[in-house]
N, C-alpha and C positions, 0 to 999 in steps of 0.2 A: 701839476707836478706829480709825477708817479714814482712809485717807492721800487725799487726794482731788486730783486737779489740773482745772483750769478752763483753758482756751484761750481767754485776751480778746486774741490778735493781731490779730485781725479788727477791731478797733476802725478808725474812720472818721470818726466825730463824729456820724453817723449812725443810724440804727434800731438798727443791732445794738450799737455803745456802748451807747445807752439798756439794751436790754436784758442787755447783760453785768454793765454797771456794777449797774443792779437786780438782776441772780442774785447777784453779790458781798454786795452791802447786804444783802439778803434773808438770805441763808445764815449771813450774820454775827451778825445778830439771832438767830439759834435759840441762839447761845450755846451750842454742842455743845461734844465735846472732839476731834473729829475735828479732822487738820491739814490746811489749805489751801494749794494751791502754785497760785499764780495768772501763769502765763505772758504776756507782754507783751512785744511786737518794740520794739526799741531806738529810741528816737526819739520812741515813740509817748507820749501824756499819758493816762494816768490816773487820777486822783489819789482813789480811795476812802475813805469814811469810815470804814474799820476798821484799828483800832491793836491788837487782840488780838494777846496773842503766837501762836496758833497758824494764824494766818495769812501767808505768806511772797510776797514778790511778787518774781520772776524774770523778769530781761530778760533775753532771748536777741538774737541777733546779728539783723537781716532778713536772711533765708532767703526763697527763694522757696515759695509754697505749695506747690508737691507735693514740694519741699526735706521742707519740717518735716512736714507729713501724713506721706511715707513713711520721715523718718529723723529727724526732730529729736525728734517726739512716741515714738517708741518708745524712744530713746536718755532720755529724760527718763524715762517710765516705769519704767525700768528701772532708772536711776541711785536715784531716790527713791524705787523700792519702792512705786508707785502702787495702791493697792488698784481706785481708778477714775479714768477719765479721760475 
């Protein structure tokens, strides 16, 4: 079982919504036993169709991007023992 974190802060309403909210949906379906830790800046809406327990969804504070690129996303990794990110 691997630990896996996804970075949907980027969200906008935009293209890359579209495509995060789809990698979430997608990944959910394989019905793995791997755990998901799904990152999301504070404020932001996104409201996924996956209630599995081994899916986790984590707001973090807004940070500015080269905030969280050079110290949020490593600090996270590390806290949860991230096998990928």
């Amino acid at each position: 079982m691997a630990r896996i974190g996804i970075d949907a802060t980027s969200i906008s309403g935009k293209g890359v919504e579209r495509f995060q909210r789809n990698l979430v949906e997608s990944l959910a379906r394989l019905n793995s036993n791997h755990e998901y830790y799904v990152f999301l800046k504070e404020g932001r809406r996104f409201i996924p169709l996956v209630t599995e327990p081994n899916w986790h969804f984590i707001t973090i504070s807004k940070w500015k991007s080269f905030l969280w690129e050079q110290i949020g996303i490593p600090y996270w990794i590390q806290r949860l023992r991230l096998d990928l990110f």
